[in-house]
C-alpha positions as CSV (number, residue, x, y, z in Angstrom):
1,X,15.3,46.3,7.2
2,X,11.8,46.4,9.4
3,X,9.9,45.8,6.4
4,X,12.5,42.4,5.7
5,X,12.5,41.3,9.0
6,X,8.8,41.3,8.8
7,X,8.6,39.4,5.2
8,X,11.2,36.8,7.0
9,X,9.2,36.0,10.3
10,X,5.3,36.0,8.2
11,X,6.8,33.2,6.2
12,X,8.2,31.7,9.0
13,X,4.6,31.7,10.6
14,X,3.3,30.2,7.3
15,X,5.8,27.2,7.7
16,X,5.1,27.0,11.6
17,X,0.6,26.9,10.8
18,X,0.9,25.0,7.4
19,X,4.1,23.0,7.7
20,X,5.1,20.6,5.0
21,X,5.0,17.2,3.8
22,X,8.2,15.0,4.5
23,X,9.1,11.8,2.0
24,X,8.3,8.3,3.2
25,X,8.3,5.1,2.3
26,X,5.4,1.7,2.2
27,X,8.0,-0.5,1.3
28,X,6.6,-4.0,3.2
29,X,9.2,-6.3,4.4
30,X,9.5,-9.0,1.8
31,X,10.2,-11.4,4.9
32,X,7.2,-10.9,6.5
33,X,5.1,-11.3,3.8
34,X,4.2,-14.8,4.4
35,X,1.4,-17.5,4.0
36,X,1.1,-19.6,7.8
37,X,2.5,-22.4,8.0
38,X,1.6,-25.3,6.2
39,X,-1.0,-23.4,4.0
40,X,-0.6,-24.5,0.2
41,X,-1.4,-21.9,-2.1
42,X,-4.2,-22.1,-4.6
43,X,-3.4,-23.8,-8.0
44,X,-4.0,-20.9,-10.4
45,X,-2.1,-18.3,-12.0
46,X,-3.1,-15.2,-11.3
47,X,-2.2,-12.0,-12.9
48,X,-2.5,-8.1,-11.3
49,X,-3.2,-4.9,-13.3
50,X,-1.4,-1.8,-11.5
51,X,-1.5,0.6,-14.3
52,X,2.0,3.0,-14.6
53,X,-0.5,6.3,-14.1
54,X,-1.2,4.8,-10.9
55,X,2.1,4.0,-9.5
56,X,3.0,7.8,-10.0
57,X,0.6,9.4,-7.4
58,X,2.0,10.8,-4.8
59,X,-0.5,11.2,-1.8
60,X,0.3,13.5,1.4
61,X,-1.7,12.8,4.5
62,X,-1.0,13.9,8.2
63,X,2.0,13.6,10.3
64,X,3.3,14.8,13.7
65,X,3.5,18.8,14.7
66,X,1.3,20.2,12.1
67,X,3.4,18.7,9.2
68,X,2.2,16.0,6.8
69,X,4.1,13.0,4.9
70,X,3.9,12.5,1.6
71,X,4.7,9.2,-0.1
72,X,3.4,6.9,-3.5
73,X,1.2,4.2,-2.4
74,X,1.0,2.2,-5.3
75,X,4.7,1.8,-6.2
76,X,5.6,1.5,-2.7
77,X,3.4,-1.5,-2.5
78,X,3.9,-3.2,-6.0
79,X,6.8,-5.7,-4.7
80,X,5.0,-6.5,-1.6
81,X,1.6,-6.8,-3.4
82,X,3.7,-9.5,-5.6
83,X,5.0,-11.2,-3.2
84,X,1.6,-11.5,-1.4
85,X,-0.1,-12.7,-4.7
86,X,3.2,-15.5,-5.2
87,X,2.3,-16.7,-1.5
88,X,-1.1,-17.2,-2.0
89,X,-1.7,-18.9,-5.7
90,X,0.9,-20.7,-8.2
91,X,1.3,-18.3,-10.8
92,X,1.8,-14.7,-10.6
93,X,2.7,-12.4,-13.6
94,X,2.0,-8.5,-14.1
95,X,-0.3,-7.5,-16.8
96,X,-0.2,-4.6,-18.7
97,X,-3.6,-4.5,-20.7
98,X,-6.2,-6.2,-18.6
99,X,-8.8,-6.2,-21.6
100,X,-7.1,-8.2,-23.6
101,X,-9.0,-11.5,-22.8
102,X,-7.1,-13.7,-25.5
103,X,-3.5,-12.0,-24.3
104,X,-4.7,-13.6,-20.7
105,X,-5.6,-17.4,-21.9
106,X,-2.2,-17.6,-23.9
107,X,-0.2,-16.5,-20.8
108,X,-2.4,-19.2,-18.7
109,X,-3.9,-16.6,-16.4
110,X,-7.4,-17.7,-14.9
111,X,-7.6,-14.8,-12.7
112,X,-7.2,-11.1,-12.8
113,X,-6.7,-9.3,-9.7
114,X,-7.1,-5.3,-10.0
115,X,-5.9,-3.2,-6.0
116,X,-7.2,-0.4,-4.9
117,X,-5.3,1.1,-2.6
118,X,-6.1,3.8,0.1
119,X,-4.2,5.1,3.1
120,X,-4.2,7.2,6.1
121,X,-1.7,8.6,8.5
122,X,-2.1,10.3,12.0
123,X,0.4,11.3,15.0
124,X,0.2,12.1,18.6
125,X,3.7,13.6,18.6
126,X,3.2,17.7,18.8
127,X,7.0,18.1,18.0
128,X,7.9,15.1,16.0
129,X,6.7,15.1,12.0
130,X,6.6,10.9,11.8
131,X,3.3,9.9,12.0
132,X,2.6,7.2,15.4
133,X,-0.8,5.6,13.2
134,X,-0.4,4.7,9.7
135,X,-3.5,2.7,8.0
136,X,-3.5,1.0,4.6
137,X,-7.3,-0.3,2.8
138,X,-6.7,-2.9,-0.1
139,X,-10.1,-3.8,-2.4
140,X,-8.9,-6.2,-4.8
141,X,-11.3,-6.7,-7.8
142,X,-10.7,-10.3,-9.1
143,X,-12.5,-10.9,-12.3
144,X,-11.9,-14.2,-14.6
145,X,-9.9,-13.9,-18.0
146,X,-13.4,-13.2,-19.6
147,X,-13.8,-10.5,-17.1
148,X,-16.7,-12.0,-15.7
149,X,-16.9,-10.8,-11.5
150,X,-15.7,-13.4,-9.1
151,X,-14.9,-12.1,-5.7
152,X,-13.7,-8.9,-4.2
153,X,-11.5,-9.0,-1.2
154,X,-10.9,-6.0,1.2
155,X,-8.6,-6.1,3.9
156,X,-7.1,-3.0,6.4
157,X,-3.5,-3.1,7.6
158,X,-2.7,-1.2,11.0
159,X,0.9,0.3,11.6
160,X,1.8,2.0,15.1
161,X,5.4,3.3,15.5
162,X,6.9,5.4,19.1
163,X,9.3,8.0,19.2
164,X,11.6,5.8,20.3
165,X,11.2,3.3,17.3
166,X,11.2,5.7,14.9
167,X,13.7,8.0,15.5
168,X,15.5,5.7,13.2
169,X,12.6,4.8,10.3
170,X,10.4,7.3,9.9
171,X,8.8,5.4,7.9
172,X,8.2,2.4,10.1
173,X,4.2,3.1,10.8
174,X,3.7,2.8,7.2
175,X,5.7,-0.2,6.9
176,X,4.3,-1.9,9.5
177,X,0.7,-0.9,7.9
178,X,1.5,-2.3,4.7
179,X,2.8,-5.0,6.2
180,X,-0.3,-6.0,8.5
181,X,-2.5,-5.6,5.1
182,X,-0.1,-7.6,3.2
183,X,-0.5,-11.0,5.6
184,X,-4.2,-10.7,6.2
185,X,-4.7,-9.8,2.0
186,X,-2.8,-13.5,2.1
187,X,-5.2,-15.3,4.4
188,X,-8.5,-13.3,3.0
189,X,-7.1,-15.0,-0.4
190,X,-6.6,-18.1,0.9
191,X,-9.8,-18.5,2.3
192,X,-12.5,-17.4,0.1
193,X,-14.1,-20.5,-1.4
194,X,-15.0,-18.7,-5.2
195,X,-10.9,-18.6,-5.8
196,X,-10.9,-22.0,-5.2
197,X,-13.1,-23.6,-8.0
């Protein structure tokens, strides 16, 4: 019974220093995602390469009270990411083999836009697991249908969430984050003269 009792509280100890990663979401809110106000988006179709071996990582980073959150950047993003390309040119379609420059003319795609997404999570809650800071890095490679380099654009989305907001999305850090890198991706877009021409 000692020797039980023992075994029982040392894993108990092992949850308490090591904790464990709780599920979250990215998932942007498709009504925020939005180009300003009179801003007419550039006359090109674009398309986006986000390969299926991508949008199954799952990535863990820090929470609140020694546990972590875990959550898949890439698939959370994709609809968001969409939605942020469809505000900000013409055209958008998804492409599936980005190497295939003849595949890209026939389909009317000038531009190809590849993300690269990273994240980061933080909390200064000691007893909640949500995480209070939740950052999101987008570097989109945009290469013409020849795959010839024209511009890459990086933009950082911030996400803050209390205890009192998220008591009811734990994921709303993260959503915000998304959503912050969304709108400025948008803008950055928008306002880089080599998409234009």
């Amino acid at each position: 019974m000692n020797r039980l009792m023992s075994l029982v509280f040392s894993l108990m100890a092992c949850v308490f220093l090591f904790g464990c990663a709780h599920p979250i979401t990215m998932n942007p809110d498709l009504a925020v995602v939005a180009a300003p106000a009179g801003v007419k988006p550039i006359n090109k179709k674009v398309g986006y390469h986000m390969p299926d071996v991508l949008r199954a990582v799952e990535v863990t980073t820090p929470g609140g009270g020694g546990d972590k959150v875990r959550y898949f950047p890439y698939r959370d993003i994709e609809p968001g990411f969409y939605k942020a390309l469809s505000e900000a040119f013409t055209g958008v379609s998804k492409v599936q083999n980005p190497k295939d420059a003849a595949a890209l003319q026939a389909d009317g795609i000038s531009l190809l836009i590849t993300p690269e997404i990273t994240t980061n999570s933080s909390s200064d809650g000691a007893f909640t697991w949500p995480p209070t800071q939740f950052t999101v890095r987008l570097v989109c490679a945009i290469v013409d249908a020849n795959g010839k380099p024209v511009e890459t654009i990086r933009v950082s989305g911030e996400g803050a969430a209390t205890f009192g907001e998220f008591k009811s999305n734990f994921s709303l850090a993260a959503v915000r984050a998304s959503n912050d890198a969304l709108v400025k991706l948008i803008k950055a877009l928008g306002e880089s003269p080599a998409l234009r021409k």
